[in-house]
C-alpha atoms as one frame of an Amber mdcrd trajectory, in Angstrom:
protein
 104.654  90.236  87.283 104.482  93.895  87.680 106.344  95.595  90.587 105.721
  98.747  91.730 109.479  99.822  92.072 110.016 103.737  93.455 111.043 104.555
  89.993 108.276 103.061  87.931 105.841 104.746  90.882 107.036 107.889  89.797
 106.938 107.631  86.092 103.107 106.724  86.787 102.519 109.316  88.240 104.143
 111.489  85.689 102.940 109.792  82.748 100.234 111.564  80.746  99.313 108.528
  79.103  95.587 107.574  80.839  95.867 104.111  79.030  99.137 102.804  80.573
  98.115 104.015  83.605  94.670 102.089  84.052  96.536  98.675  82.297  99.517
  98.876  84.766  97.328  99.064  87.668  94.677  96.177  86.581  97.787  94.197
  85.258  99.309  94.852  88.584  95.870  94.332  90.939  95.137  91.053  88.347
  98.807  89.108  88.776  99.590  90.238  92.530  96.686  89.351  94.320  94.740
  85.876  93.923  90.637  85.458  94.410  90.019  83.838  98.065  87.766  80.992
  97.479  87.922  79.619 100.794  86.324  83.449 101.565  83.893  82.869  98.864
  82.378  79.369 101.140  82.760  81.308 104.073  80.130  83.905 102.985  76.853
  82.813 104.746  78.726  81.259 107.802  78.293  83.010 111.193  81.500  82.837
 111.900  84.474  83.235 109.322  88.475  83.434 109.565  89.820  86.725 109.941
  91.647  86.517 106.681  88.329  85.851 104.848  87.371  88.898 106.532  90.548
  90.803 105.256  89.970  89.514 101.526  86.806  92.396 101.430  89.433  95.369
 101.843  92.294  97.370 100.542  94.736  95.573 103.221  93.249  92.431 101.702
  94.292  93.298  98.417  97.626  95.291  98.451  99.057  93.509 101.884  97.704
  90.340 102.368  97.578  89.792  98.277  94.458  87.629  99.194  90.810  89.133
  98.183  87.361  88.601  96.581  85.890  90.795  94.654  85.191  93.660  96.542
  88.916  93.844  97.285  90.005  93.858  93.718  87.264  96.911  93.638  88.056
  99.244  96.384  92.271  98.929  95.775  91.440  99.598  91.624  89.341 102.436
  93.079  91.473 104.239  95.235  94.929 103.982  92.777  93.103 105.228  90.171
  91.785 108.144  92.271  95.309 108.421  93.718  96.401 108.683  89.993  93.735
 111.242  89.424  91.563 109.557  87.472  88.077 109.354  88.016  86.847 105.603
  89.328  83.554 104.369  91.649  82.942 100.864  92.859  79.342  99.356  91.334
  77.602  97.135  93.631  75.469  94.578  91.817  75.124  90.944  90.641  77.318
  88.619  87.975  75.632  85.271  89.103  75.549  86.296  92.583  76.477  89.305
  94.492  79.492  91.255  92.890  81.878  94.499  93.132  83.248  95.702  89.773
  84.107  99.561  88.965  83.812 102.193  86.158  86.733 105.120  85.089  86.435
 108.197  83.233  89.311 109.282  80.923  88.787 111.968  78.679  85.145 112.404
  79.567  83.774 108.829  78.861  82.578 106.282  81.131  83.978 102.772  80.651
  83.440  99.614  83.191  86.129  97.677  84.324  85.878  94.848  86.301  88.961
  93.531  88.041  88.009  90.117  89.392  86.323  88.724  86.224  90.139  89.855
  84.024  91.810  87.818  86.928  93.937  85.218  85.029  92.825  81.992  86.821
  91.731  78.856  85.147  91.080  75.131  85.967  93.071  71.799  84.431  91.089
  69.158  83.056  91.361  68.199  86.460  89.015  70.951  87.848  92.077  72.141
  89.403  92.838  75.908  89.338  96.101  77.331  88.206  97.198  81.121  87.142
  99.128  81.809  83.848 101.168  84.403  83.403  99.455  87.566  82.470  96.275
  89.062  82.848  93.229  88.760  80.847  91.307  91.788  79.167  87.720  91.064
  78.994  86.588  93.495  80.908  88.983  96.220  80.620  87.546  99.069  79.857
  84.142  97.542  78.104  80.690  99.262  76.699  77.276  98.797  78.352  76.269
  96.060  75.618  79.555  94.641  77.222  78.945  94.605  80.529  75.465  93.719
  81.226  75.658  90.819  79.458  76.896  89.039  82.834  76.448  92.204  85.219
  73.401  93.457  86.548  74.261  96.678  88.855  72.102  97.559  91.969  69.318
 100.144  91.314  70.602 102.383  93.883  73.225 103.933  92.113  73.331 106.732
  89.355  75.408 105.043  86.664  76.982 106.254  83.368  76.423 105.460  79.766
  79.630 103.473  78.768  79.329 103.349  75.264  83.158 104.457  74.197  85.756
 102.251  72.706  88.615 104.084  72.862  90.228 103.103  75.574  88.835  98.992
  75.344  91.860  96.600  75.771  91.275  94.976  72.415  90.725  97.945  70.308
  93.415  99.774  71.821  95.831  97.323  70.968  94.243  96.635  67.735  92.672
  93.412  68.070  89.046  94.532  67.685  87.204  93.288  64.820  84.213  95.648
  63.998  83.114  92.875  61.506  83.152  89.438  60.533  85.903  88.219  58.292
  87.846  84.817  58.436  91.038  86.701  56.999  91.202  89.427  59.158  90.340
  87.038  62.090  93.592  84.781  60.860  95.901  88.088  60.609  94.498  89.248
  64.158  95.937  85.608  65.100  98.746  85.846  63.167 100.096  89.020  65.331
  99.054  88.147  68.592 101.205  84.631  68.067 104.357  86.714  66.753 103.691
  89.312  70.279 104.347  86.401  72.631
């Protein structure tokens, strides 16, 4: 998992490079902290735990390492900011009420959504376990992306996200712009020789 030693702090801070920036600090925010499900059942209750109450914050996130979407949100938010990059929590709906963010690098708009790239998954048991690593589907991902699953609250003024530069996949070069079993089995090919 990522740690945020002094030393790597500092070179982040230093680093020109947007992109390593923005992946250390999802990859970071994505393996550190887990989603609190026990905070999601507690949501219409009168009365919740304290911790559930936590799991909405920064202190939720970073601290307790314990948080629901709006947690994941507001800590992305204020590192990238911190880092001098441009980020704003979205309020909306992905199948129920949701947090998620967008970032500008280099003058283009691109959504990001924290909780959705965490890396937990559920056994043929239904129970949930986290691999190593994050996941990328929403890192750094287009309108036509994004509101597949996300529907954002009218009372914002929201960007046009329609850049690819700075997408996970393409990025790293595991974007197919068309359809074609042999690139699709060299794509698969050089992820399996990466891990």
């Amino acid at each position: 998992a990522p740690k945020l030693e002094p030393e790597l702090a500092q070179r982040l801070i230093n680093d020109s490079e947007k992109y390593e920036k923005v992946k250390f600090v999802h990859d970071y925010l994505v393996v550190n902290a887990e989603y609190d499900y026990v905070c999601l059942e507690e949501i219409n209750k009168t009365v919740q735990r304290a911790s559930s109450q936590q799991s909405h914050t920064i202190y939720g996130c970073l601290v307790n390492k314990v948080c629901v979407c709006d947690g994941y949100s507001k800590s992305f938010q204020l590192i990238m900011n911190m880092l001098d990059i441009d980020c704003e929590l979205v309020l909306g709906n992905a199948g129920g009420g949701h947090a998620w963010n967008y970032v500008v690098l280099d003058g283009e708009a691109y959504w990001m959504d924290i909780t959705w790239d965490e890396n937990e998954q559920a056994d043929e048991d239904g129970d949930l376990y986290a691999p190593e690593g994050a996941n990328y589907d929403y890192f750094c991902v287009t309108d036509e992306h994004l509101y597949k699953t996300h529907t954002p609250d009218d009372t914002f003024t929201l960007p046009i996200c329609k850049a690819f530069d700075y997408n996970f996949f393409y990025r790293e070069n595991s974007y197919l712009q068309s359809y074609s079993f042999e690139a699709v089995c060299t794509a698969v090919a050089e992820q399996e020789g990466a891990q």
